[in-house]
C-alpha positions as CSV (number, residue, x, y, z in Angstrom):
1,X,18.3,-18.1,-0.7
2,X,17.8,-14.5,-0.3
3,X,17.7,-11.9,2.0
4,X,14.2,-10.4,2.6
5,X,14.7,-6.8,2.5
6,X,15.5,-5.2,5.9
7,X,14.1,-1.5,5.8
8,X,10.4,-0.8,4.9
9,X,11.7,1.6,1.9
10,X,13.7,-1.6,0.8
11,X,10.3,-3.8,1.2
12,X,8.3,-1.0,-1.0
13,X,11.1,-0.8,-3.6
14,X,10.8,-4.7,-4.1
15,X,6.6,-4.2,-4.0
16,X,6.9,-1.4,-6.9
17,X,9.4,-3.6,-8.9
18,X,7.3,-6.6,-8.6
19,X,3.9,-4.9,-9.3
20,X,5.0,-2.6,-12.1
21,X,7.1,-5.7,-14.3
22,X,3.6,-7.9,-13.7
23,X,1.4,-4.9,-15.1
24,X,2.2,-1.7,-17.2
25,X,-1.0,-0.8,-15.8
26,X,0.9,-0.1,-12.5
27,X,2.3,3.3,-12.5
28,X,5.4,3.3,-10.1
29,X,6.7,7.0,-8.1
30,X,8.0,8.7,-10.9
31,X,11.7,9.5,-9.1
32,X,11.0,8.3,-5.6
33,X,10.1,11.8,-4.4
34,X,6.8,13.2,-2.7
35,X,4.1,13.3,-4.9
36,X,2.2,16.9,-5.6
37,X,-1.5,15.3,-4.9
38,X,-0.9,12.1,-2.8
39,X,-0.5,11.9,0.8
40,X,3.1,13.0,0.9
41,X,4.7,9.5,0.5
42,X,6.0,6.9,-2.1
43,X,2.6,5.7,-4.3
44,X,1.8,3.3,-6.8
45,X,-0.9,4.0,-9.1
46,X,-3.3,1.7,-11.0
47,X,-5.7,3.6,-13.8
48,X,-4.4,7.1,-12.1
49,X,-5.8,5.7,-8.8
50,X,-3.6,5.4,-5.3
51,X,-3.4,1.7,-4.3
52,X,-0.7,1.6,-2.2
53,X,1.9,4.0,-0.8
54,X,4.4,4.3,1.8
55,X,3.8,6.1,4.8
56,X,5.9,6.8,8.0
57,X,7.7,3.6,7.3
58,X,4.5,1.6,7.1
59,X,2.9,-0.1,4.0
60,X,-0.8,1.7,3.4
61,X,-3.2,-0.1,0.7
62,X,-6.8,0.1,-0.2
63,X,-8.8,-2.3,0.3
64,X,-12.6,-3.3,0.8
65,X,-14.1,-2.4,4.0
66,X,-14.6,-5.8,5.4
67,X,-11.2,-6.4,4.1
68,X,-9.9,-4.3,6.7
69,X,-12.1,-4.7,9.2
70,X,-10.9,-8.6,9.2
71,X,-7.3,-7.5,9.2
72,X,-7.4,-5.3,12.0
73,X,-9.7,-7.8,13.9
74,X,-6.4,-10.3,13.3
75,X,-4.4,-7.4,14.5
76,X,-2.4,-7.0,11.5
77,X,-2.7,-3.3,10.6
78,X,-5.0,-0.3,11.9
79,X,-6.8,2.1,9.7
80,X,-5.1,5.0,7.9
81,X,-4.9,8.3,9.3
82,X,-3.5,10.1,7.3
83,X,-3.5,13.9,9.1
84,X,-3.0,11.7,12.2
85,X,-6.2,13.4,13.7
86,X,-8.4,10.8,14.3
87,X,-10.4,10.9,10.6
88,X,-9.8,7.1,9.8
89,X,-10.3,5.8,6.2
90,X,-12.7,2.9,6.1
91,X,-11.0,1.3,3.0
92,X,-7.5,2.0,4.1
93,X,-5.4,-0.2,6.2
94,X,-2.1,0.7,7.1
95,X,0.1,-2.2,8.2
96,X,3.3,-1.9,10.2
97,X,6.7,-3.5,9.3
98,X,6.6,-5.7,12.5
99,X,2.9,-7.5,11.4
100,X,2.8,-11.2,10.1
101,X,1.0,-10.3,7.0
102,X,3.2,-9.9,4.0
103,X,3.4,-6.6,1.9
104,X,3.6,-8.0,-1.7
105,X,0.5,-10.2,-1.6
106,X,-1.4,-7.0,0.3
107,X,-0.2,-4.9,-2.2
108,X,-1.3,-7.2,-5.1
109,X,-5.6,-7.7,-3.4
110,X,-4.9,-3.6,-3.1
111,X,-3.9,-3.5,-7.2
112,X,-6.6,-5.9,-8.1
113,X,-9.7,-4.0,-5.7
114,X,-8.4,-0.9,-7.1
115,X,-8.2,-1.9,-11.0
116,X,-11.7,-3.8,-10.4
117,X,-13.4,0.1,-9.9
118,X,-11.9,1.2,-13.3
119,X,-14.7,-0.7,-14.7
């Protein structure tokens, strides 16, 4: 079996690999640097719409609001602040590498939420 990967670049890596080989609709970072429009930060893209990114080490996806709310009631992830400033974003949770919940299957309810609004 395995190794898990260790370093929350590593766990992203293996989320965009994963995501983009199951859907060309999933647009991965083009070269691993910061994006021009995005929040400064390693993003994957669904219909030219941010669903999940990498942010200060932590895994940030969008999801429904009571997704999130539910989440951070079961203390696995806070809302994103993304100027660190105190504006929270309702349908953003950002989840630490310490927190039970795994990234890929967070990543993949952000992809499908996201690619549901295309619509």
């Amino acid at each position: 079996m395995s190794q898990p990967p260790s370093t929350p670049e590593d766990r992203f890596a293996a989320i965009v690999v994963a995501l983009s080989s199951d859907n060309p609709d999933v647009i991965p970072p083009s070269d691993g640097s910061q994006s021009k429009q995005g929040f400064g930060s390693a993003e994957l893209k669904v219909h030219g719409k941010i669903f999940a990114m990498l942010v200060r080490g932590r895994l940030v996806v969008k999801l429904p609001r009571a997704r999130v709310d539910a989440l951070i009631t079961a203390d696995q992830g806070e809302r994103f602040d993304p100027r660190r400033d105190g504006r929270l974003m309702k349908e953003w949770l950002a989840v630490d590498p310490a927190a039970k919940e795994e990234w890929l299957p967070l990543a993949r309810e952000a992809l499908a939420f996201v690619a549901s609004q295309h619509r």
